[in-house]
Jmol script that loads the backbone (N, CA, C; Angstrom):
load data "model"
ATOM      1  N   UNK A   1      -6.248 -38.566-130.771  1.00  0.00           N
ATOM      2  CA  UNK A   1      -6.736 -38.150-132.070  1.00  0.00           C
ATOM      3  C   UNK A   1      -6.191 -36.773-132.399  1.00  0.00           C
ATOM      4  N   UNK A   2      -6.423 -36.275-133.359  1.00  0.00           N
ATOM      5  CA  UNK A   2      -5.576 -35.261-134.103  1.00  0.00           C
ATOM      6  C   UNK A   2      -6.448 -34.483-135.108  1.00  0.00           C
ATOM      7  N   UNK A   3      -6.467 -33.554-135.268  1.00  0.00           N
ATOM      8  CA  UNK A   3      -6.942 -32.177-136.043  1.00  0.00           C
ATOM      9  C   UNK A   3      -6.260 -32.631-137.781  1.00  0.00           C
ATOM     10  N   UNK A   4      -7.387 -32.529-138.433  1.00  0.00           N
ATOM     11  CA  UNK A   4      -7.154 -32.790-139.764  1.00  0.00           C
ATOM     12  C   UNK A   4      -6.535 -31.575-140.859  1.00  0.00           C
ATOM     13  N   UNK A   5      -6.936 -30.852-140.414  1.00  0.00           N
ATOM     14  CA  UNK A   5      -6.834 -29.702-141.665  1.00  0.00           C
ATOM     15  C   UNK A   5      -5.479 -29.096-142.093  1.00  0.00           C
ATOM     16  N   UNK A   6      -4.026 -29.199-141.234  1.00  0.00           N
ATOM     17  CA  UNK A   6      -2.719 -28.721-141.287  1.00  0.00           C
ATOM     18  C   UNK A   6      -1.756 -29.850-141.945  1.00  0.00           C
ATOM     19  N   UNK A   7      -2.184 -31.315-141.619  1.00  0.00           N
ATOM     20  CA  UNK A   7      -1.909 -32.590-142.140  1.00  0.00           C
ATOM     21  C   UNK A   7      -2.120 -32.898-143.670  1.00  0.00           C
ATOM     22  N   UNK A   8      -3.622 -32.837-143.748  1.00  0.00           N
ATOM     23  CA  UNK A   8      -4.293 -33.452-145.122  1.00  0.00           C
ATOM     24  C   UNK A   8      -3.352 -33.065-146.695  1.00  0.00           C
ATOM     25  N   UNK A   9      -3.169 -33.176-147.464  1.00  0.00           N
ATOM     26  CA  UNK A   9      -1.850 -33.257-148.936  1.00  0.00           C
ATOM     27  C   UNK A   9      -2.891 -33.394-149.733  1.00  0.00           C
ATOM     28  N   UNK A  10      -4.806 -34.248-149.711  1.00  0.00           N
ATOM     29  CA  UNK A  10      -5.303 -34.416-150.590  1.00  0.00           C
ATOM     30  C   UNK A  10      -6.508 -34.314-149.897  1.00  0.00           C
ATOM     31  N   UNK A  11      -7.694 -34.043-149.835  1.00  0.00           N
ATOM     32  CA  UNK A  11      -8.452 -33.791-149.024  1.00  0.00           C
ATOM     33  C   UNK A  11      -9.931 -32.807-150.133  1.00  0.00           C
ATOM     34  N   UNK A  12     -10.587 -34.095-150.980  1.00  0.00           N
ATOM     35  CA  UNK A  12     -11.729 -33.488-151.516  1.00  0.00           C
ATOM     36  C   UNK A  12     -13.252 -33.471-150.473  1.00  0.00           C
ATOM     37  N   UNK A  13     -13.872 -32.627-151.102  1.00  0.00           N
ATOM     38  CA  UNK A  13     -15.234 -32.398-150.111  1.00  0.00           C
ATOM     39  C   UNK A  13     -16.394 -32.996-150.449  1.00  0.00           C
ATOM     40  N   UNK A  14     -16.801 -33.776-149.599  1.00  0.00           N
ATOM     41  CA  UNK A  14     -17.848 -34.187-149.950  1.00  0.00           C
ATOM     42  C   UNK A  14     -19.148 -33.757-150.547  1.00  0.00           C
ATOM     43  N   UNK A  15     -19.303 -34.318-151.424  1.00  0.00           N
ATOM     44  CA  UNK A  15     -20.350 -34.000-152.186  1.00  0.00           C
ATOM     45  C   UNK A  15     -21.692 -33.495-151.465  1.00  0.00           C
ATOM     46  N   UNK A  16     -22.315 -32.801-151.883  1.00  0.00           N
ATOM     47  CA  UNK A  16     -23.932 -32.835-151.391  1.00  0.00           C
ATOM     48  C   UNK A  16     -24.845 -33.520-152.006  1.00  0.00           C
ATOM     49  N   UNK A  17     -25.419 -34.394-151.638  1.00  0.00           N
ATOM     50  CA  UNK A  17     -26.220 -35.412-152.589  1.00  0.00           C
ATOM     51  C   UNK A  17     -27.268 -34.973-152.808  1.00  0.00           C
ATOM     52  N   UNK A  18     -27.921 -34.925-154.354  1.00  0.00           N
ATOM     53  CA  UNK A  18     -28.815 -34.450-155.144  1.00  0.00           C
ATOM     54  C   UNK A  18     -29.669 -34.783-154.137  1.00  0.00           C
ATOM     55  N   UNK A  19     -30.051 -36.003-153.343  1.00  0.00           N
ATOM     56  CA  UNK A  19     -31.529 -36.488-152.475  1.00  0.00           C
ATOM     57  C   UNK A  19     -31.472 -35.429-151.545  1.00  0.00           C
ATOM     58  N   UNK A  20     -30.701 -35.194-150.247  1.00  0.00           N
ATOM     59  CA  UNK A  20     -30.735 -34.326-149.613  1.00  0.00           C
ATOM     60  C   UNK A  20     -30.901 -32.887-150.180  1.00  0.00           C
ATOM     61  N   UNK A  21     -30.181 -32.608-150.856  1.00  0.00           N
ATOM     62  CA  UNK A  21     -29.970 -30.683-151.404  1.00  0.00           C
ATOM     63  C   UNK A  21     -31.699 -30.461-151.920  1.00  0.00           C
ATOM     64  N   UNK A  22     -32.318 -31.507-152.361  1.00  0.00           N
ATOM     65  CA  UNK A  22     -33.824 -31.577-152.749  1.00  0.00           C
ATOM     66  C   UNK A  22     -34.065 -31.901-151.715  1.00  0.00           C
ATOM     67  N   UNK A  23     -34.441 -32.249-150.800  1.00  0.00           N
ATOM     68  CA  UNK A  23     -35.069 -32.061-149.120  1.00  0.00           C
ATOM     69  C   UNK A  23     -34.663 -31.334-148.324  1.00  0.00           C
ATOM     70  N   UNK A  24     -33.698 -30.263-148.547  1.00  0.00           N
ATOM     71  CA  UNK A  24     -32.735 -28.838-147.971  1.00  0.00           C
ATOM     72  C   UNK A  24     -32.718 -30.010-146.429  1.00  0.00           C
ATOM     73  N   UNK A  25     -32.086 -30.969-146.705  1.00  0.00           N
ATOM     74  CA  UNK A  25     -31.485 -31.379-145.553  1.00  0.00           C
ATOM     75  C   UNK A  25     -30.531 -30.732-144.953  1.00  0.00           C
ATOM     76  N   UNK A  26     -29.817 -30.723-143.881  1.00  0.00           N
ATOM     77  CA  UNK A  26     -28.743 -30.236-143.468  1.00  0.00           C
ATOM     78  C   UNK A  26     -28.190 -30.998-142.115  1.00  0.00           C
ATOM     79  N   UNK A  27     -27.261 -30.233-141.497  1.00  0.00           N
ATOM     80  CA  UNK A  27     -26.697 -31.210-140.217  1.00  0.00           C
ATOM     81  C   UNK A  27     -25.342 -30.778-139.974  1.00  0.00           C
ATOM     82  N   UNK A  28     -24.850 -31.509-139.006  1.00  0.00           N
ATOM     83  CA  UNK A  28     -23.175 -31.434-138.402  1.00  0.00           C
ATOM     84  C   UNK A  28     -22.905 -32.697-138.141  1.00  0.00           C
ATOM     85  N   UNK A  29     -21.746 -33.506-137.868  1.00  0.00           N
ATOM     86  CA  UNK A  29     -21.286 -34.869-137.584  1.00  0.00           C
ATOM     87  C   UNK A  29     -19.695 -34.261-137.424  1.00  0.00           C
ATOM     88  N   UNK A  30     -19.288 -35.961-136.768  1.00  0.00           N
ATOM     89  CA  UNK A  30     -17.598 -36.012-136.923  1.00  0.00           C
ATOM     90  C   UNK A  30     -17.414 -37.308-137.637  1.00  0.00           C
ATOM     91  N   UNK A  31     -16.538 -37.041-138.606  1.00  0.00           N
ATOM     92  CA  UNK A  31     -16.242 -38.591-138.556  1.00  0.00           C
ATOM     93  C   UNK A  31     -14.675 -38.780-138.153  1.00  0.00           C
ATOM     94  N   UNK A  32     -14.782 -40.013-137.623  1.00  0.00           N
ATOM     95  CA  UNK A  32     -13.176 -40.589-137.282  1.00  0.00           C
ATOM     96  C   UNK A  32     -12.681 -40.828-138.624  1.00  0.00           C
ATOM     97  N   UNK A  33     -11.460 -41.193-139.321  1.00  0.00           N
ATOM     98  CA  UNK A  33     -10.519 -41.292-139.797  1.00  0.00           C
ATOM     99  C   UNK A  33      -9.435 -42.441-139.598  1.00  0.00           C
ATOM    100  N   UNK A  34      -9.220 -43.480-139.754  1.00  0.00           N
ATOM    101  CA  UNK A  34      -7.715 -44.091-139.389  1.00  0.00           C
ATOM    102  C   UNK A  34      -6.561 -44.438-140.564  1.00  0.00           C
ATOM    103  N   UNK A  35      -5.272 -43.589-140.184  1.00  0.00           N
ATOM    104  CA  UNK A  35      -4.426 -42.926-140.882  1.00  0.00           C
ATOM    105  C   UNK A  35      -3.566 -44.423-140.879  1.00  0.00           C
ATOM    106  N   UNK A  36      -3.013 -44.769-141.851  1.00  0.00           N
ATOM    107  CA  UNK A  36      -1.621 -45.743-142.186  1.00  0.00           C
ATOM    108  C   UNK A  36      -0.567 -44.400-142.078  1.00  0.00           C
ATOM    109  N   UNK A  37       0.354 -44.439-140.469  1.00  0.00           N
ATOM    110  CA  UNK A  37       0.904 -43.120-140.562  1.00  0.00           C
ATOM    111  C   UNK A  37       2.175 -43.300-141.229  1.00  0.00           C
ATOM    112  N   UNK A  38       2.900 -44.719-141.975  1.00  0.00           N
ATOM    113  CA  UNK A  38       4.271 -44.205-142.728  1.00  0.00           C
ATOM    114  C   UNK A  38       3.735 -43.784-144.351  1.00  0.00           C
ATOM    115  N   UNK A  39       2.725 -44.313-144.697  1.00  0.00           N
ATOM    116  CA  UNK A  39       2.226 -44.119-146.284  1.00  0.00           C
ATOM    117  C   UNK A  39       1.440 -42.681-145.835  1.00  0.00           C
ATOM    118  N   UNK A  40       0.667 -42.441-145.104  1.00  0.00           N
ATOM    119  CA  UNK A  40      -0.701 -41.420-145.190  1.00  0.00           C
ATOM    120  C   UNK A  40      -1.707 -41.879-145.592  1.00  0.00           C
ATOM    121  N   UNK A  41      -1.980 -43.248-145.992  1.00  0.00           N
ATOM    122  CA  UNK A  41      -3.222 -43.794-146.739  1.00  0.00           C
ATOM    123  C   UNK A  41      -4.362 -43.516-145.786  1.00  0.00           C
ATOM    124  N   UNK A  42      -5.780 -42.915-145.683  1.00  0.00           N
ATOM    125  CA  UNK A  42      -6.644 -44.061-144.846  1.00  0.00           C
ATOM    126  C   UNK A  42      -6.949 -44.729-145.252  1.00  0.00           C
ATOM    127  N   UNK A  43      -7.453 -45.698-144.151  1.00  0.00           N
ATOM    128  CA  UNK A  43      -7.171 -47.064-144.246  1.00  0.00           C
ATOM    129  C   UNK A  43      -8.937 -47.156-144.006  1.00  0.00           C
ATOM    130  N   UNK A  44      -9.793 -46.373-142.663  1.00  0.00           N
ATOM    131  CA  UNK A  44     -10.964 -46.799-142.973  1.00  0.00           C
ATOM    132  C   UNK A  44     -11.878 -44.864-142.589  1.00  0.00           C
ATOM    133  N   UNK A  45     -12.822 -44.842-142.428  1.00  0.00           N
ATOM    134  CA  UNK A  45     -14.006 -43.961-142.036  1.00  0.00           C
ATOM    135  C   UNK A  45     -14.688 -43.773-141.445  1.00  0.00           C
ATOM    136  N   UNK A  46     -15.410 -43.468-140.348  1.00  0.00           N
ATOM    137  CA  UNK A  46     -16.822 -43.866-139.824  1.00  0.00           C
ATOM    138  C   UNK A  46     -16.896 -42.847-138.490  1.00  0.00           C
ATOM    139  N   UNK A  47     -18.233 -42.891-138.844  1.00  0.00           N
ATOM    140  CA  UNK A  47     -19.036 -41.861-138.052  1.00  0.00           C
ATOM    141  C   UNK A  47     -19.127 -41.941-137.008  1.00  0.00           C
ATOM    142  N   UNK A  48     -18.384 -40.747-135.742  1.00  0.00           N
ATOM    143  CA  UNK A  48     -18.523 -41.086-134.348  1.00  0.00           C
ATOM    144  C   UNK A  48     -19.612 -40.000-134.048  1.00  0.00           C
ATOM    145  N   UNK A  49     -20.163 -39.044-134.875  1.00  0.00           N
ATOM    146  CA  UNK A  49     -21.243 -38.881-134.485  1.00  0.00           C
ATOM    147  C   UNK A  49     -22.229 -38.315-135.948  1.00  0.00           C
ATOM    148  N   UNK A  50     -23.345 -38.715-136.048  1.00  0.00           N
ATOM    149  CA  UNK A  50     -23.868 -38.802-137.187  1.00  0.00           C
ATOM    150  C   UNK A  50     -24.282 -37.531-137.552  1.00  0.00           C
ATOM    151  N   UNK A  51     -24.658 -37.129-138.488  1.00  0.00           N
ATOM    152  CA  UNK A  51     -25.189 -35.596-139.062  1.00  0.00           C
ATOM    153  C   UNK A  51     -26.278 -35.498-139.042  1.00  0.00           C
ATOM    154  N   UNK A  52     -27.017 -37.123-139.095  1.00  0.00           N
ATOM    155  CA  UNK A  52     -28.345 -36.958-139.219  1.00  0.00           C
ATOM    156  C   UNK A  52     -29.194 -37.712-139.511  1.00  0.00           C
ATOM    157  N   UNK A  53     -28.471 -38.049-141.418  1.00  0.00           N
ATOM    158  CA  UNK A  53     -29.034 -38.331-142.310  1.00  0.00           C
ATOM    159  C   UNK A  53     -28.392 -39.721-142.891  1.00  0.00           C
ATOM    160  N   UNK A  54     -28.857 -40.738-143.252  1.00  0.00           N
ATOM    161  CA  UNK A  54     -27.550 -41.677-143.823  1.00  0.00           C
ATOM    162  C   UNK A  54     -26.775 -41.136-144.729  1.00  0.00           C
ATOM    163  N   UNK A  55     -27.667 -40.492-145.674  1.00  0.00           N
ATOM    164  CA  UNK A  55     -27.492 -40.343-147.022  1.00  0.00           C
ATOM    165  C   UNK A  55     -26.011 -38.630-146.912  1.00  0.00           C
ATOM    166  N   UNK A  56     -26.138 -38.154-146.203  1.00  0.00           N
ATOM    167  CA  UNK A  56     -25.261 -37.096-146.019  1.00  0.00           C
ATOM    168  C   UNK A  56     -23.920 -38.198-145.217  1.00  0.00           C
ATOM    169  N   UNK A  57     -24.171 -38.743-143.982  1.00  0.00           N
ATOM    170  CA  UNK A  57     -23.181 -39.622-143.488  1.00  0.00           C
ATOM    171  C   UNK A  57     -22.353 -40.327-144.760  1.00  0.00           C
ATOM    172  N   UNK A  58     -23.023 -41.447-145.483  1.00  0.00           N
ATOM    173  CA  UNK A  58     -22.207 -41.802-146.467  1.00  0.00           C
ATOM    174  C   UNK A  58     -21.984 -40.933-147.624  1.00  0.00           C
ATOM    175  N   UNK A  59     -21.988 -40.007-147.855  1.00  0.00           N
ATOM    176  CA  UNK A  59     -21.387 -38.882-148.776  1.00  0.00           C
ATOM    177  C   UNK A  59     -19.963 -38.578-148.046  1.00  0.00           C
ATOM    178  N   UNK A  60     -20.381 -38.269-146.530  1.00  0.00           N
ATOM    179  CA  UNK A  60     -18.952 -38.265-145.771  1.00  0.00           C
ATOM    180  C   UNK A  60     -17.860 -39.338-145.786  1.00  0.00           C
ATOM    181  N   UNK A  61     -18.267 -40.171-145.628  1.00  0.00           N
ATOM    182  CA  UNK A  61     -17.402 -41.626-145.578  1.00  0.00           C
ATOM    183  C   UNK A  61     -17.237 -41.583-146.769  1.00  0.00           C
ATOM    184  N   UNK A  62     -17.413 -41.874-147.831  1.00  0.00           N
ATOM    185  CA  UNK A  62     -16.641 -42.329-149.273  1.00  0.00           C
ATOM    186  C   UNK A  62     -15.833 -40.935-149.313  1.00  0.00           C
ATOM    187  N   UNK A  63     -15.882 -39.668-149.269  1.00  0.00           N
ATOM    188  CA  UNK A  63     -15.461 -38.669-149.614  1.00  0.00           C
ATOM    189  C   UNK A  63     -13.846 -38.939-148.490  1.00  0.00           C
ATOM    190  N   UNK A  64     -14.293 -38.915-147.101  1.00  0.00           N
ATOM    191  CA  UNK A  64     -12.634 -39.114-146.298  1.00  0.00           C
ATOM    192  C   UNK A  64     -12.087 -40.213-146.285  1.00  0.00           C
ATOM    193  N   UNK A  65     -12.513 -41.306-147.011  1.00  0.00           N
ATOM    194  CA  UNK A  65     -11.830 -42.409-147.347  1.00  0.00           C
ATOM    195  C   UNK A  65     -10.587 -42.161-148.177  1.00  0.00           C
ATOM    196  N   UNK A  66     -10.983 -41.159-148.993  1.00  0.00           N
ATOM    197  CA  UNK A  66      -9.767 -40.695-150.152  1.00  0.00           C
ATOM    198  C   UNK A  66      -8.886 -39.905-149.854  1.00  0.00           C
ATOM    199  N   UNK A  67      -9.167 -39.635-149.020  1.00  0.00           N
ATOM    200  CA  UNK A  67      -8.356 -38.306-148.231  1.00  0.00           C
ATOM    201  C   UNK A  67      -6.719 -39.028-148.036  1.00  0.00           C
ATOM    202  N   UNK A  68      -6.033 -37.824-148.031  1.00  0.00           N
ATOM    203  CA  UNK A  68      -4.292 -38.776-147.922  1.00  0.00           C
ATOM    204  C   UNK A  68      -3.407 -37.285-146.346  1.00  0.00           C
ATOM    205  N   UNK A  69      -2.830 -38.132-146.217  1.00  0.00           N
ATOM    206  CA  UNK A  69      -1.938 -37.265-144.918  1.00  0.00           C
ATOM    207  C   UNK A  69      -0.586 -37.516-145.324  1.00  0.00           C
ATOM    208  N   UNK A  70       0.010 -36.104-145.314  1.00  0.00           N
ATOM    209  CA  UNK A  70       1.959 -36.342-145.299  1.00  0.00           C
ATOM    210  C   UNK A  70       2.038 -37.137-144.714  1.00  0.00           C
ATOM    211  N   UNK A  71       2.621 -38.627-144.961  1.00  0.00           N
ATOM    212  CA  UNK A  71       3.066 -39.727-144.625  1.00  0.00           C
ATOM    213  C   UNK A  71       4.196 -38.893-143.314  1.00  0.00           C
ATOM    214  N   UNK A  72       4.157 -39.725-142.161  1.00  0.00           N
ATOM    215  CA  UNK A  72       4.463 -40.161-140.780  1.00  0.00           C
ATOM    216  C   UNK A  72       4.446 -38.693-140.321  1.00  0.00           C
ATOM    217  N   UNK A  73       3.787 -37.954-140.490  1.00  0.00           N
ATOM    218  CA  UNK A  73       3.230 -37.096-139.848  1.00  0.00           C
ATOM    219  C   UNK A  73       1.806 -36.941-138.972  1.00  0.00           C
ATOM    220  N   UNK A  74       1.293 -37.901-139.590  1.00  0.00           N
ATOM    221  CA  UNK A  74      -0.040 -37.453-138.561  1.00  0.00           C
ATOM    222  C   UNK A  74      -0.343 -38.841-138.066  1.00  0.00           C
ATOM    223  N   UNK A  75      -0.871 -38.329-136.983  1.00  0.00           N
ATOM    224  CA  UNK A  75      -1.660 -39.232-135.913  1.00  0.00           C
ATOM    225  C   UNK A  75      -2.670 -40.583-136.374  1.00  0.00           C
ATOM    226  N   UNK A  76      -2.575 -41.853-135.849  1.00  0.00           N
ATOM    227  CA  UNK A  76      -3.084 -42.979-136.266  1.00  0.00           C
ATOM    228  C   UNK A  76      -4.991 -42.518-136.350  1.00  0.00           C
ATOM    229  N   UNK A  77      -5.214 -41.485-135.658  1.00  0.00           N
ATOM    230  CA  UNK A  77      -6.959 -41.412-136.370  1.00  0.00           C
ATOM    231  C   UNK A  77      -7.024 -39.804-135.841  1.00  0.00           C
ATOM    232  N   UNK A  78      -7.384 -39.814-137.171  1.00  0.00           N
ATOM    233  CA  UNK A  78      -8.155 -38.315-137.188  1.00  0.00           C
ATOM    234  C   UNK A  78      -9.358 -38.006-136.944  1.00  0.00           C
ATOM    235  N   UNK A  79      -9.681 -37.002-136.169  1.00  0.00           N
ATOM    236  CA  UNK A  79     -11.408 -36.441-136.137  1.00  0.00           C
ATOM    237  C   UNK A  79     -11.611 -35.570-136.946  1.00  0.00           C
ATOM    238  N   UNK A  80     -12.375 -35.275-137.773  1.00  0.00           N
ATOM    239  CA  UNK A  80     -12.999 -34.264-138.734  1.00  0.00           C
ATOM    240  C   UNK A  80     -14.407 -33.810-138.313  1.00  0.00           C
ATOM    241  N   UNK A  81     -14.335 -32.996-138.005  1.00  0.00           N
ATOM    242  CA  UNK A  81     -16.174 -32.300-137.765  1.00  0.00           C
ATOM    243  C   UNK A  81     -16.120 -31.934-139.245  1.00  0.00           C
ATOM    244  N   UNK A  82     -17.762 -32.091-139.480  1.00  0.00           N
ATOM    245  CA  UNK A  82     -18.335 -31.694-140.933  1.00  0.00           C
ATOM    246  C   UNK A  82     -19.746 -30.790-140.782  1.00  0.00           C
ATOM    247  N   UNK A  83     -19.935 -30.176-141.213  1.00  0.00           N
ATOM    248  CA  UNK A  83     -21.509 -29.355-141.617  1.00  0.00           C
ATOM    249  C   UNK A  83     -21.728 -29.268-143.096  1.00  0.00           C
ATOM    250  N   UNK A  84     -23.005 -29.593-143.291  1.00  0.00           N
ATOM    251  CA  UNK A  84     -23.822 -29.796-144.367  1.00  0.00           C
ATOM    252  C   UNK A  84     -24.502 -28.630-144.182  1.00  0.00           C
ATOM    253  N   UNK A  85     -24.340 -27.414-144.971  1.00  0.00           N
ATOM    254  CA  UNK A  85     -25.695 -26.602-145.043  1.00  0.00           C
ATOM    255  C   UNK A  85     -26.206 -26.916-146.614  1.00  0.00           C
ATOM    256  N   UNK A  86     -27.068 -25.463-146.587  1.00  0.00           N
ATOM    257  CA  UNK A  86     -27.590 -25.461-148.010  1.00  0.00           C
ATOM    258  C   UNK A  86     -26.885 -25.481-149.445  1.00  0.00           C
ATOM    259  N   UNK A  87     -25.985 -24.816-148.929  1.00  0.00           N
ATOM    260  CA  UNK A  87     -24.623 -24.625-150.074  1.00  0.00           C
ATOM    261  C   UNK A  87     -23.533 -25.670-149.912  1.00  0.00           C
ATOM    262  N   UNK A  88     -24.074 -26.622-149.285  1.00  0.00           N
ATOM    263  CA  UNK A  88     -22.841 -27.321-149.413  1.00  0.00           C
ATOM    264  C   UNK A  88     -21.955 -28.087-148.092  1.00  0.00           C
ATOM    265  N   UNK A  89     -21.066 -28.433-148.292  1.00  0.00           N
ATOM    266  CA  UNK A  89     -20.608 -29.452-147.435  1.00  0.00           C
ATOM    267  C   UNK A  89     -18.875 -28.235-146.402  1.00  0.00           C
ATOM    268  N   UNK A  90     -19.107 -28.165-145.592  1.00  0.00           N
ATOM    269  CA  UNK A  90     -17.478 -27.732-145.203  1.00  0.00           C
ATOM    270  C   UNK A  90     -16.885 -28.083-143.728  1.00  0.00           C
ATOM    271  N   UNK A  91     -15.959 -27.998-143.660  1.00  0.00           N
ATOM    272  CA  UNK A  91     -15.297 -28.455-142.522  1.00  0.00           C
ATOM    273  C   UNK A  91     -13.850 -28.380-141.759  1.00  0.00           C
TER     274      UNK A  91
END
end "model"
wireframe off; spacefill off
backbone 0.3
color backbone group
């Protein structure tokens, strides 16, 4: 697996979802990533370790689904650590 952040070409942040930010939820997770490495597409998402919450988890997953990598540069799956604080989502 491979470090996301020197790779990524498109790479928006996940949202903080109105339900959580009103329950000052918060948390940390990783999610995996799997890269189509001649396009950069991913291809899928999912949580190898959860943040917490579903509702923050799938904010993560639809958000690195969209995510794109310089084609045949990066590694067939990426790990991304994420934290959810109060302000927001970063990683």
């Amino acid at each position: 697996m491979s470090s996301a952040k020197a790779m990524a070409v498109y790479a928006p942040r996940p949202p903080y979802p109105y339900e959580a930010r009103a329950h000052k939820i918060t948390g940390s997770g990783v999610c995996v990533v799997d890269v189509d490495t001649p396009s950069g597409n991913v291809t899928n998402a999912s949580m190898s370790q959860s943040i917490g919450n579903p509702v923050l988890d799938d904010a993560t997953v639809t958000a690195f689904r969209q995510w794109r990598f310089r084609p045949g540069t990066t590694a067939p799956k990426v790990r991304i650590p994420i934290t959810f604080t109060l302000t927001g989502a970063s990683y």
